[in-house]
Chimera marker file (.cmm) of the C-alpha trace (Angstrom):
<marker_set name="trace">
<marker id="1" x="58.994" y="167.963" z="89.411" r="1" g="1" b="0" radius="0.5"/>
<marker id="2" x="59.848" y="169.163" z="92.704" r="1" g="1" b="0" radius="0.5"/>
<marker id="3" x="57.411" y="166.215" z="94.591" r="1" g="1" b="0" radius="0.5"/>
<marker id="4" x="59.836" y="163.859" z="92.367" r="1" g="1" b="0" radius="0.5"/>
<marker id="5" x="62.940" y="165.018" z="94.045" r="1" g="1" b="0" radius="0.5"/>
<marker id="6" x="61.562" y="165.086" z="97.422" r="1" g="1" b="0" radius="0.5"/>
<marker id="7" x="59.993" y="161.576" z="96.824" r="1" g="1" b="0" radius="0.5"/>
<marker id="8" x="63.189" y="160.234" z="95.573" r="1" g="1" b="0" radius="0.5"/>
<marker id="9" x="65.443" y="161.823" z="98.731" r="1" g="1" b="0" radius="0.5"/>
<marker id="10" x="62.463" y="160.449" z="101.232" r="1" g="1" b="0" radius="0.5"/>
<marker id="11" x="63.481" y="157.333" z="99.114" r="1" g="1" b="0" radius="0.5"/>
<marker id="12" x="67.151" y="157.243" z="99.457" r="1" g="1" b="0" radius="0.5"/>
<marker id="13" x="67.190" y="158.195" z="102.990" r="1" g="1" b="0" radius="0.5"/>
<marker id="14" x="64.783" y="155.304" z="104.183" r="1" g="1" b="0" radius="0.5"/>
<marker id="15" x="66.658" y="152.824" z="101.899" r="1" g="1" b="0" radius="0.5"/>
<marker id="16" x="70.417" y="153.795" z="103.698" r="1" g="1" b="0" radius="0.5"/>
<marker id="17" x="68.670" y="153.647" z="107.085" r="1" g="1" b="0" radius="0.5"/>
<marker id="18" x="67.836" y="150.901" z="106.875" r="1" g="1" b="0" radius="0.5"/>
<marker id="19" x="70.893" y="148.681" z="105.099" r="1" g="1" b="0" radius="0.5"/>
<marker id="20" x="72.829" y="150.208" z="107.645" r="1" g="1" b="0" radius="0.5"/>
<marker id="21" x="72.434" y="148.704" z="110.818" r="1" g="1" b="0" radius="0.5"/>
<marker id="22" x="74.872" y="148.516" z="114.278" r="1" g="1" b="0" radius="0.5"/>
<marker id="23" x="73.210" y="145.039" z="115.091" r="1" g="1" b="0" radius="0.5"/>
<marker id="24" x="76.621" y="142.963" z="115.586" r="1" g="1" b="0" radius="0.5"/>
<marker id="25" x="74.706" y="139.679" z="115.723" r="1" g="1" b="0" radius="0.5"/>
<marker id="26" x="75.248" y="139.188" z="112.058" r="1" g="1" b="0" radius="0.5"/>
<marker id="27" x="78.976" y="137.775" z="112.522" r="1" g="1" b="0" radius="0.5"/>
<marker id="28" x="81.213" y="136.482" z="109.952" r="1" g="1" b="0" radius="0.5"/>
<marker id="29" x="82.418" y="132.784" z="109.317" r="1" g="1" b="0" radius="0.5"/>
<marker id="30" x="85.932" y="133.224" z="109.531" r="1" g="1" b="0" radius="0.5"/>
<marker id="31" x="86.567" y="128.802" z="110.308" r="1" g="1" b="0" radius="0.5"/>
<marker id="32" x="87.302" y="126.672" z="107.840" r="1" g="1" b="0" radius="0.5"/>
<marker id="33" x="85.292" y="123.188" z="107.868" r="1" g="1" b="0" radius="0.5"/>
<marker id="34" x="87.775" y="120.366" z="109.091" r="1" g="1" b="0" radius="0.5"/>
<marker id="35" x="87.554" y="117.181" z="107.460" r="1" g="1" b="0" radius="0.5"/>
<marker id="36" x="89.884" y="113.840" z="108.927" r="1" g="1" b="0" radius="0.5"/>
<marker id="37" x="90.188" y="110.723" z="107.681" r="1" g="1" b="0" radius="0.5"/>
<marker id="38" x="92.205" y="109.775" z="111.072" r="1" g="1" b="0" radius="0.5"/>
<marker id="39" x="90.234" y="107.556" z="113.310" r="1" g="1" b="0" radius="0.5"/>
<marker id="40" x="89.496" y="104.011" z="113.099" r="1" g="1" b="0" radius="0.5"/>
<marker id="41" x="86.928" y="103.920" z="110.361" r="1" g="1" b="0" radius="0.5"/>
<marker id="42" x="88.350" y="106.426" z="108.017" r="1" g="1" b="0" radius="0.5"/>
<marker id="43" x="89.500" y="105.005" z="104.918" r="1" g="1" b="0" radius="0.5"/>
<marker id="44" x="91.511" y="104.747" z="103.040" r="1" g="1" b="0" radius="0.5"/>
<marker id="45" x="94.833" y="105.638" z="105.483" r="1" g="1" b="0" radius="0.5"/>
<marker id="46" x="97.820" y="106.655" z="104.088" r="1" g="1" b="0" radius="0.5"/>
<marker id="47" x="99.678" y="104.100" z="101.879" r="1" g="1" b="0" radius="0.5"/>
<marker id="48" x="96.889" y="101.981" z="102.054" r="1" g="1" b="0" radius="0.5"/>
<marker id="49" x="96.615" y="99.449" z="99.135" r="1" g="1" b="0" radius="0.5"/>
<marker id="50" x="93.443" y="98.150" z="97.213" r="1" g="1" b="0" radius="0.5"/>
<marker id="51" x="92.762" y="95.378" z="95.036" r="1" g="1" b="0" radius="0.5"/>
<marker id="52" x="91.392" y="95.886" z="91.486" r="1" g="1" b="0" radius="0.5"/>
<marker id="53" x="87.445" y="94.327" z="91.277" r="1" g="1" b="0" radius="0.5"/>
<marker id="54" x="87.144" y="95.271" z="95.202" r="1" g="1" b="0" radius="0.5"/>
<marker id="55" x="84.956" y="97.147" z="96.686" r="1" g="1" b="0" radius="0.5"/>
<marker id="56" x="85.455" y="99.916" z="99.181" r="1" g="1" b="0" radius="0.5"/>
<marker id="57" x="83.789" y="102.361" z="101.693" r="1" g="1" b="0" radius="0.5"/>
<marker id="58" x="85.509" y="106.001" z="101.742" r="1" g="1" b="0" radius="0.5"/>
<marker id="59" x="84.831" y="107.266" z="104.649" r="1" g="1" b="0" radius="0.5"/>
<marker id="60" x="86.271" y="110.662" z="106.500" r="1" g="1" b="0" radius="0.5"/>
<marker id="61" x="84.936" y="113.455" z="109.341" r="1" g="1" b="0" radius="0.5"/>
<marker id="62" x="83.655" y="116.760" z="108.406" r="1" g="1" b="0" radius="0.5"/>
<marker id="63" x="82.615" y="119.688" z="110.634" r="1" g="1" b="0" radius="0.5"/>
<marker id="64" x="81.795" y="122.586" z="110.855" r="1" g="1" b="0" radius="0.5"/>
<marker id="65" x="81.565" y="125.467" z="113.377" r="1" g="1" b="0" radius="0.5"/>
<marker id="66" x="78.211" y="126.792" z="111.756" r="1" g="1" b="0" radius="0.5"/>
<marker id="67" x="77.101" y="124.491" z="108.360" r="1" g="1" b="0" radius="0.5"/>
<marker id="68" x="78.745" y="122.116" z="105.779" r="1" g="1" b="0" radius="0.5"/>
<marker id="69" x="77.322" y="122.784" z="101.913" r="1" g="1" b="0" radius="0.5"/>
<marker id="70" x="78.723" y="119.711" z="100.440" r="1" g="1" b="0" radius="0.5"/>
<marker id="71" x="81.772" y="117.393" z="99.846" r="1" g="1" b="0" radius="0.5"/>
<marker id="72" x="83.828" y="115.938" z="97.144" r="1" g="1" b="0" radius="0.5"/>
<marker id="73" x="85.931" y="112.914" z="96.595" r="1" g="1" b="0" radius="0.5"/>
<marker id="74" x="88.522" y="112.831" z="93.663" r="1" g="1" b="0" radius="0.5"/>
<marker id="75" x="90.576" y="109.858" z="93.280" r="1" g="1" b="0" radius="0.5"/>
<marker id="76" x="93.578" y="110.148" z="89.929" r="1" g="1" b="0" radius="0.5"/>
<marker id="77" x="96.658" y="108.530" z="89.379" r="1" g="1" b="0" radius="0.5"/>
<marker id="78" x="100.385" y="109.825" z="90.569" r="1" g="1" b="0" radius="0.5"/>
<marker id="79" x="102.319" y="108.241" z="88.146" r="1" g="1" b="0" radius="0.5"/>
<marker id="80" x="104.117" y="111.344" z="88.029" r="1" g="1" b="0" radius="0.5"/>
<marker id="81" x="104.953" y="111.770" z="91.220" r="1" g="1" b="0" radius="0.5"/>
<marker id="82" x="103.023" y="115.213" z="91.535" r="1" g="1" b="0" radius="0.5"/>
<marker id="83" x="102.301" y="116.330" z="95.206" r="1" g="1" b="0" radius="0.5"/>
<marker id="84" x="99.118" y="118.093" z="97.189" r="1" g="1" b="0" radius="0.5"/>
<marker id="85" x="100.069" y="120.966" z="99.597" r="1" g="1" b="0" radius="0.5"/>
<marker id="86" x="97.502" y="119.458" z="102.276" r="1" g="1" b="0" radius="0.5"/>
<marker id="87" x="99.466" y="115.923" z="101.803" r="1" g="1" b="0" radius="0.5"/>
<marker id="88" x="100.824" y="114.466" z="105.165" r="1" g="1" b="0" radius="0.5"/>
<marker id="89" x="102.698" y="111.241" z="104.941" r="1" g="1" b="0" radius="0.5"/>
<marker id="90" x="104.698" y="110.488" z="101.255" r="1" g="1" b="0" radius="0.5"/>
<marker id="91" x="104.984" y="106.796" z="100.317" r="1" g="1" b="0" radius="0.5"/>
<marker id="92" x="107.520" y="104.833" z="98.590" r="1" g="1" b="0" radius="0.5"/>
<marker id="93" x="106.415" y="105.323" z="94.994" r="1" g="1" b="0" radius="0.5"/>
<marker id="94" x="107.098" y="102.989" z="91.677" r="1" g="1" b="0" radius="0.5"/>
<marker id="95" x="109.088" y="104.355" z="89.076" r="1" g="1" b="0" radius="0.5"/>
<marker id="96" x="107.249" y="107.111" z="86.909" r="1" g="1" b="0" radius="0.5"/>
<marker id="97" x="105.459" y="106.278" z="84.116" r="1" g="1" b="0" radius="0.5"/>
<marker id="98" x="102.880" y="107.132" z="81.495" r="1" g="1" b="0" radius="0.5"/>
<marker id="99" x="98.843" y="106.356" z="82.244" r="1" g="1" b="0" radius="0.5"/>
<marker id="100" x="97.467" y="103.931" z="79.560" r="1" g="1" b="0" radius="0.5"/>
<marker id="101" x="94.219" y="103.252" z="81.459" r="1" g="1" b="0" radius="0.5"/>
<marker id="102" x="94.266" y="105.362" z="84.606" r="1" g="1" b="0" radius="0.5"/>
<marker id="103" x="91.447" y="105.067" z="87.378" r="1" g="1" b="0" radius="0.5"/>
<marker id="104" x="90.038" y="108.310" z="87.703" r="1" g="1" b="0" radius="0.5"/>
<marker id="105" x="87.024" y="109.278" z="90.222" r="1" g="1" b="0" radius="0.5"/>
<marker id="106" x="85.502" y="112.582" z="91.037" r="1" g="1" b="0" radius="0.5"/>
<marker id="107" x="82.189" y="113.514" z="92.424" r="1" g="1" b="0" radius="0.5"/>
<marker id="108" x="80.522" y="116.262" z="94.324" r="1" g="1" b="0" radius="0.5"/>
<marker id="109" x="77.783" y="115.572" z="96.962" r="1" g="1" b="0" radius="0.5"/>
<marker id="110" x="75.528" y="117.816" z="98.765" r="1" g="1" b="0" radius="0.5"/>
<marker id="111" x="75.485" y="117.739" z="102.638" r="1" g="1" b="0" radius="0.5"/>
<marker id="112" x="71.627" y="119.120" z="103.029" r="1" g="1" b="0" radius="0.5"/>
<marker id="113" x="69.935" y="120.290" z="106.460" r="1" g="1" b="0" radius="0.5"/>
<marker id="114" x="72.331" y="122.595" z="108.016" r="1" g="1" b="0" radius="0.5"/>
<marker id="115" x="74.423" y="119.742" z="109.659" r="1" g="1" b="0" radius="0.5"/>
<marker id="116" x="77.472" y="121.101" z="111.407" r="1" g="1" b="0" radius="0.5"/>
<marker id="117" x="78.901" y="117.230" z="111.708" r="1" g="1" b="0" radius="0.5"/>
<marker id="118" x="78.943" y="114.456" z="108.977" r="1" g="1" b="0" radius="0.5"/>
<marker id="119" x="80.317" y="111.318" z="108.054" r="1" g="1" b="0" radius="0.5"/>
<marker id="120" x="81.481" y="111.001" z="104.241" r="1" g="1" b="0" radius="0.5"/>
<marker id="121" x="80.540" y="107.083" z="103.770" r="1" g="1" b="0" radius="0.5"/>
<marker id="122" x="80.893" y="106.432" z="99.285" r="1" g="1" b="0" radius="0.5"/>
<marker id="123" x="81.186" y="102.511" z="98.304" r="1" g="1" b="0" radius="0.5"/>
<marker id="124" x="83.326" y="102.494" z="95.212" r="1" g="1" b="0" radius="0.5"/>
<marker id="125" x="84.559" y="99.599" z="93.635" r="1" g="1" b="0" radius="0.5"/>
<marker id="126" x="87.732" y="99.613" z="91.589" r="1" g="1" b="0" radius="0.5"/>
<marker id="127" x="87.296" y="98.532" z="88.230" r="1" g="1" b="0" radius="0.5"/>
<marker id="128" x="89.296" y="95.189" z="86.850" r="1" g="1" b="0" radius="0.5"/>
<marker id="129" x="90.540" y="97.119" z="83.752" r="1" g="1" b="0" radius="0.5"/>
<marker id="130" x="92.858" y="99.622" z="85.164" r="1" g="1" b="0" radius="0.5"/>
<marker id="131" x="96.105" y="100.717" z="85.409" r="1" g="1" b="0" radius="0.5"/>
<marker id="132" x="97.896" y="99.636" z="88.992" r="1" g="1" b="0" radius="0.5"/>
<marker id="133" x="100.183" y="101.772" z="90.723" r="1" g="1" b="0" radius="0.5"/>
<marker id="134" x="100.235" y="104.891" z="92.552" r="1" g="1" b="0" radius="0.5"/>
<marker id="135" x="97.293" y="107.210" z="93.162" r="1" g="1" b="0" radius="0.5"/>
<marker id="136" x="95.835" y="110.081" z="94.991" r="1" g="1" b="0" radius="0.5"/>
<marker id="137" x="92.771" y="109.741" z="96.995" r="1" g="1" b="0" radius="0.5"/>
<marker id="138" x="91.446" y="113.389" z="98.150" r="1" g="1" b="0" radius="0.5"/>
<marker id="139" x="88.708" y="114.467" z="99.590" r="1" g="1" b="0" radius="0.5"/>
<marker id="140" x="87.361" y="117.956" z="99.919" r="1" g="1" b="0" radius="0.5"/>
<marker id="141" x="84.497" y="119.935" z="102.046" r="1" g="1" b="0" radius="0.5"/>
<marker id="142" x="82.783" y="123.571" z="101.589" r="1" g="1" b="0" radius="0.5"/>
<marker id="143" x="80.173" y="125.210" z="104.284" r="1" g="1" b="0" radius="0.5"/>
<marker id="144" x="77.809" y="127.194" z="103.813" r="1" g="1" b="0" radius="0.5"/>
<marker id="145" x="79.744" y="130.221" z="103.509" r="1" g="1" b="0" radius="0.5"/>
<marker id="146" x="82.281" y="128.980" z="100.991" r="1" g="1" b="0" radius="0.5"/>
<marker id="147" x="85.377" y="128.015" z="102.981" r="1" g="1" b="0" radius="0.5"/>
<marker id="148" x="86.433" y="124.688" z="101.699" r="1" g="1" b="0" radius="0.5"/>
<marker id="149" x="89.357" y="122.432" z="102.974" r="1" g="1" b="0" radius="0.5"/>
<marker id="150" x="91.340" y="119.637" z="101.352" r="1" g="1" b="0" radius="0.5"/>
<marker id="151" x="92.993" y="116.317" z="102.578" r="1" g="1" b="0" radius="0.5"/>
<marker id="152" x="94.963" y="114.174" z="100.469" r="1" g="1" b="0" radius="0.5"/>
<marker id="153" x="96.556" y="110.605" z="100.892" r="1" g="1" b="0" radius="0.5"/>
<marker id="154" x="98.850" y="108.224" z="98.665" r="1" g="1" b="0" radius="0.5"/>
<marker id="155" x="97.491" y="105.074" z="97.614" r="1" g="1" b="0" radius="0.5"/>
<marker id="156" x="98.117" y="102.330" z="95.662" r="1" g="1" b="0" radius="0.5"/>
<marker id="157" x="96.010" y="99.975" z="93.580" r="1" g="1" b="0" radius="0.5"/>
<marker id="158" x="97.121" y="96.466" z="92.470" r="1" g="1" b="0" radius="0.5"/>
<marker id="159" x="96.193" y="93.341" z="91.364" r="1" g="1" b="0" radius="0.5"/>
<link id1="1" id2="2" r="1" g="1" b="0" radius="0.2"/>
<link id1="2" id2="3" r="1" g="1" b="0" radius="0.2"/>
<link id1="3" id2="4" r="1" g="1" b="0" radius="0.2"/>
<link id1="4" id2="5" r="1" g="1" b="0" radius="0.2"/>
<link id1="5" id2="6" r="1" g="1" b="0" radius="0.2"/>
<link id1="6" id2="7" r="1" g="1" b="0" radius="0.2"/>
<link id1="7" id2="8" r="1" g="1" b="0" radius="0.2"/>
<link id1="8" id2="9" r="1" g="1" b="0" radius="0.2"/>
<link id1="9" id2="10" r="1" g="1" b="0" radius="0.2"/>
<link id1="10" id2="11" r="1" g="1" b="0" radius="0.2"/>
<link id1="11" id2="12" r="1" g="1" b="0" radius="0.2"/>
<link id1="12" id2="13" r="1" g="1" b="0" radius="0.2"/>
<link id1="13" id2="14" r="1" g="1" b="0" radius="0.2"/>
<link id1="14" id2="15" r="1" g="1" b="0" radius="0.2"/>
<link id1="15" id2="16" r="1" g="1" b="0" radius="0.2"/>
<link id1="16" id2="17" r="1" g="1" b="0" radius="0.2"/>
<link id1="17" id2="18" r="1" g="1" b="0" radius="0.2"/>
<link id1="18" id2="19" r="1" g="1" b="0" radius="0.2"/>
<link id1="19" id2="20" r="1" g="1" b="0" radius="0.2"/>
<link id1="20" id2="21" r="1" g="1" b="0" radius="0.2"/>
<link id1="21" id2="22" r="1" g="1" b="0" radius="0.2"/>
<link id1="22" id2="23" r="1" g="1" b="0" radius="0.2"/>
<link id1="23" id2="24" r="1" g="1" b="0" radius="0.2"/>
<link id1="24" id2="25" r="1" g="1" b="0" radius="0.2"/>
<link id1="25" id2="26" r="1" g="1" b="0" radius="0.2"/>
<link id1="26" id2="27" r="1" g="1" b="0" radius="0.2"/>
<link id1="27" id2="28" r="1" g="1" b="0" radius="0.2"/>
<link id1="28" id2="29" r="1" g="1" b="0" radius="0.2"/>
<link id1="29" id2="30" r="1" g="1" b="0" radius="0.2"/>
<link id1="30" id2="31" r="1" g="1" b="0" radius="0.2"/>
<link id1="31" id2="32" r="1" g="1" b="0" radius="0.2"/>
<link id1="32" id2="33" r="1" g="1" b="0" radius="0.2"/>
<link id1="33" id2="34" r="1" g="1" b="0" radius="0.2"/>
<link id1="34" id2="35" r="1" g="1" b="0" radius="0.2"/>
<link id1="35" id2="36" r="1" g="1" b="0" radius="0.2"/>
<link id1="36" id2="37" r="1" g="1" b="0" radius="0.2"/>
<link id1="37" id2="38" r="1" g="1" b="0" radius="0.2"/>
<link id1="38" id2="39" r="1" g="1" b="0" radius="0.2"/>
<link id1="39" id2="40" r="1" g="1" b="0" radius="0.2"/>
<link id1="40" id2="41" r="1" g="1" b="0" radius="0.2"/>
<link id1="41" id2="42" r="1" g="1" b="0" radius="0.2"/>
<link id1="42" id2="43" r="1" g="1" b="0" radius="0.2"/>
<link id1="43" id2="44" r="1" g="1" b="0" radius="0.2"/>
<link id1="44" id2="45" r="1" g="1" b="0" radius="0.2"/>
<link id1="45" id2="46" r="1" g="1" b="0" radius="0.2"/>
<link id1="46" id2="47" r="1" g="1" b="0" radius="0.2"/>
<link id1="47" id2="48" r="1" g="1" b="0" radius="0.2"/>
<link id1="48" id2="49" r="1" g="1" b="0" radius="0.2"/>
<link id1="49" id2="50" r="1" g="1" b="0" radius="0.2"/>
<link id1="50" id2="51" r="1" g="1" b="0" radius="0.2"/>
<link id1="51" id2="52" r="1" g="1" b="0" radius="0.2"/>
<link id1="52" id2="53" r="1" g="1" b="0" radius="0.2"/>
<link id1="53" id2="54" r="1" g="1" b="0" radius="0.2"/>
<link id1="54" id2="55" r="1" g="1" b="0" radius="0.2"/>
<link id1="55" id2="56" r="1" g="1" b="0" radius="0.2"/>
<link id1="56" id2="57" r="1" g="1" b="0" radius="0.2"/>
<link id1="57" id2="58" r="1" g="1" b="0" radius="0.2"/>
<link id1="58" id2="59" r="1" g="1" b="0" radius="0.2"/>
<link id1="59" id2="60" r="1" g="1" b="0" radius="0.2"/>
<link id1="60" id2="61" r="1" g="1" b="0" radius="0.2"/>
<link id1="61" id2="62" r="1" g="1" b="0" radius="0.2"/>
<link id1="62" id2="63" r="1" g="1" b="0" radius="0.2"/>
<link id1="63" id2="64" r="1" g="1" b="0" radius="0.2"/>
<link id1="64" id2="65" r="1" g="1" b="0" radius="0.2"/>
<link id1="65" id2="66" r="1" g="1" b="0" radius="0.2"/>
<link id1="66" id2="67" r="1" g="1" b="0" radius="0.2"/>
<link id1="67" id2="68" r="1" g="1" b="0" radius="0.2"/>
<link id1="68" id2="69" r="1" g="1" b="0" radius="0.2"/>
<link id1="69" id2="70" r="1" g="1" b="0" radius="0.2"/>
<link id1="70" id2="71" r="1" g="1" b="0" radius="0.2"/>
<link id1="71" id2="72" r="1" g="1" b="0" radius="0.2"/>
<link id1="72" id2="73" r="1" g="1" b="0" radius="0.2"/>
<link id1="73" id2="74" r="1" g="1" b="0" radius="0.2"/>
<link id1="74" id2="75" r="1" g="1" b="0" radius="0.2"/>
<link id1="75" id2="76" r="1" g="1" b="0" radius="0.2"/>
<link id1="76" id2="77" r="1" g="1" b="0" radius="0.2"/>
<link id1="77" id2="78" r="1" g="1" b="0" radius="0.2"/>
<link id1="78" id2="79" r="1" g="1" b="0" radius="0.2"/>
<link id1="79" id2="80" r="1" g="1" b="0" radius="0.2"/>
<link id1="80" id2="81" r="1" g="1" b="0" radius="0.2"/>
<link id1="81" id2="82" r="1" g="1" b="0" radius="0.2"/>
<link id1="82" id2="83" r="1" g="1" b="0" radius="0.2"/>
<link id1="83" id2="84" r="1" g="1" b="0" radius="0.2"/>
<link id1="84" id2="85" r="1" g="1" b="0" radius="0.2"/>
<link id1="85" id2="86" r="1" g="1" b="0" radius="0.2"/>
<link id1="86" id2="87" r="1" g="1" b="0" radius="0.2"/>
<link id1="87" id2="88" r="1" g="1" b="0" radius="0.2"/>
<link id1="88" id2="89" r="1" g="1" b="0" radius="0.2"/>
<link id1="89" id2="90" r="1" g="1" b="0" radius="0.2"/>
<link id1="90" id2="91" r="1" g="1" b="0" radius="0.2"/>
<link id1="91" id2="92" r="1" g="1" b="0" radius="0.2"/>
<link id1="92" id2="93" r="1" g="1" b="0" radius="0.2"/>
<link id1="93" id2="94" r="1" g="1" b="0" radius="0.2"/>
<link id1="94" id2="95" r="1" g="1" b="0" radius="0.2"/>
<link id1="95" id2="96" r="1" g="1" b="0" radius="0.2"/>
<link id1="96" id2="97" r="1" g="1" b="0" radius="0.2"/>
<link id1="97" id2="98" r="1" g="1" b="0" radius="0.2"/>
<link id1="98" id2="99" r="1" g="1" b="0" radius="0.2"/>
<link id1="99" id2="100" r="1" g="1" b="0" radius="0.2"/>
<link id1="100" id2="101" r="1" g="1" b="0" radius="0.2"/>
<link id1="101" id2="102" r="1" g="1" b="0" radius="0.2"/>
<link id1="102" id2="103" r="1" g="1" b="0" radius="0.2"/>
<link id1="103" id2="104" r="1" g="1" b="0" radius="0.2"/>
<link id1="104" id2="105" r="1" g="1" b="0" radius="0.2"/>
<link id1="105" id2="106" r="1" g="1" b="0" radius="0.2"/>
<link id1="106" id2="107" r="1" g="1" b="0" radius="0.2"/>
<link id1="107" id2="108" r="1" g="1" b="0" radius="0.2"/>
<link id1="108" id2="109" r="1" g="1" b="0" radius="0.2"/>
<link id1="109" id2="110" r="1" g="1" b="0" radius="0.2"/>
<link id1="110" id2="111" r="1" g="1" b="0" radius="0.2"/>
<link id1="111" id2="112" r="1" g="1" b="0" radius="0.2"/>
<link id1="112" id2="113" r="1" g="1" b="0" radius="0.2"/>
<link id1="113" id2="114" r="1" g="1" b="0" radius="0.2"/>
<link id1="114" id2="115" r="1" g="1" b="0" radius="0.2"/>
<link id1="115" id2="116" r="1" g="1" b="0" radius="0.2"/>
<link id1="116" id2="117" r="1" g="1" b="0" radius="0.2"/>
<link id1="117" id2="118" r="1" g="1" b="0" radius="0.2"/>
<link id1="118" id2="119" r="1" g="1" b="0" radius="0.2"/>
<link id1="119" id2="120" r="1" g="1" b="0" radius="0.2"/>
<link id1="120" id2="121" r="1" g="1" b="0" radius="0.2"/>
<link id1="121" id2="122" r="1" g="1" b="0" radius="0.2"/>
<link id1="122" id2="123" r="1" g="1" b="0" radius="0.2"/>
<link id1="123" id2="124" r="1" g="1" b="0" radius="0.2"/>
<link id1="124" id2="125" r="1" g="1" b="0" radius="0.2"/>
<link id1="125" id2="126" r="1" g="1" b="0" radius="0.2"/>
<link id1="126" id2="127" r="1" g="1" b="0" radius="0.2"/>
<link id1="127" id2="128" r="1" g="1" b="0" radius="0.2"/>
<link id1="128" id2="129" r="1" g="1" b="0" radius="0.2"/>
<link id1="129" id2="130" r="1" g="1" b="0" radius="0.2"/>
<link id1="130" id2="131" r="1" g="1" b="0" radius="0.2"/>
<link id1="131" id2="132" r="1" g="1" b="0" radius="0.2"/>
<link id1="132" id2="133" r="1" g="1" b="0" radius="0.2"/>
<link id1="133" id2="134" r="1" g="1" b="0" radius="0.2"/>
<link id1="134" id2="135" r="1" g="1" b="0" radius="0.2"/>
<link id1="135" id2="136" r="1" g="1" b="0" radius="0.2"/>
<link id1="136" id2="137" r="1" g="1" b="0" radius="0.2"/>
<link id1="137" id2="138" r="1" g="1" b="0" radius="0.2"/>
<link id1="138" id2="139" r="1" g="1" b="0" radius="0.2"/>
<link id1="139" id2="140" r="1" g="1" b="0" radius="0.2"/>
<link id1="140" id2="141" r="1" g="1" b="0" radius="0.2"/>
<link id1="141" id2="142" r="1" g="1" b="0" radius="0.2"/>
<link id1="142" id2="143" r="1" g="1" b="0" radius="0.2"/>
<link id1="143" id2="144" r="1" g="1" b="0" radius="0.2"/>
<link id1="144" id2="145" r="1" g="1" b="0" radius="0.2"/>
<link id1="145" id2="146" r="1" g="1" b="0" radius="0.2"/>
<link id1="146" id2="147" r="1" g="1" b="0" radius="0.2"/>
<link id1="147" id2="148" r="1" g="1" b="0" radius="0.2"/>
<link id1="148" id2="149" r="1" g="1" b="0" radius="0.2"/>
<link id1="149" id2="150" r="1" g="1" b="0" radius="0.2"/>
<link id1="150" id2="151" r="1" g="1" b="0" radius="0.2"/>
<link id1="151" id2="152" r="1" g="1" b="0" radius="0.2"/>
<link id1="152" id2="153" r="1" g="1" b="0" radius="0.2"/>
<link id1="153" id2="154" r="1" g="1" b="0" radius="0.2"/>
<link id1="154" id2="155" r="1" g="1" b="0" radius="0.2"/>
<link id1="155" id2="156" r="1" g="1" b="0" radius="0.2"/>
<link id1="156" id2="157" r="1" g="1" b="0" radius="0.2"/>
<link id1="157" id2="158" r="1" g="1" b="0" radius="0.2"/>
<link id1="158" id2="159" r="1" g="1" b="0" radius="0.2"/>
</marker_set>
């Protein structure tokens, strides 16, 4: 019993030796990604309007100061008016009203390789059998270690 005890503390002192460790190298991602859909190909801008049974490239920036995970893109009505913290410019919005047949788009993508840069290029095309009126295009991005950030813009789609 007593080469149990001694094997068990030769144990537990190796195994907190060595999970302990003064190396600083290890540091922590404390950035956010950045994602902007401000420069000349990002789309869709702010107030931007699109035409039902048209198709459409989303495109926006992401970064990253070490590695980007993945992406989303969610596109949903505002016919309530609702607002996103990360929103910039408001636009002048149609009276409120109820969705009948609202466009709604949301996907996840995976940005593989370790890639600290990426462009966020989706062809979508808006489907003829929708409502029209005010929406929310948003995209989103995540690294590696979980941060994510958000941008959102108004839209509109109409006939």
């Amino acid at each position: 019993m007593k080469w149990i005890t001694k094997y068990f503390n030769l144990i537990l002192v190796i195994v907190l030796f060595t999970s302990c460790s003064s190396d600083d190298s290890n540091t922590i991602d404390e950035e956010k990604p950045t994602i902007s859909i401000n420069y000349a190909e990002g789309f869709p801008q702010a107030c931007e309007q699109l035409l039902k049974g048209e198709t459409y490239i989303f495109k926006a920036q992401v970064a990253d100061n070490k590695a980007l995970a993945s992406y989303s893109l969610d596109i949903h009505h505002n016919f309530d008016h609702h607002t996103h913290d990360d929103q910039g410019e408001t636009c002048d919005l149609e009276p409120i009203k109820g969705a009948v047949n609202p466009f709604i788009y949301m996907e996840n993508f995976e940005i593989e390789g370790g890639l600290s840069t990426y462009e966020i290029n989706i062809s979508i095309t808006i489907p003829d059998d929708i409502d029209t009126g005010d929406y929310h295009c948003s995209y989103s991005v995540t690294d590696e270690t979980g941060w994510q950030s958000r941008t959102s813009v108004d839209i509109k789609i109409i006939d």
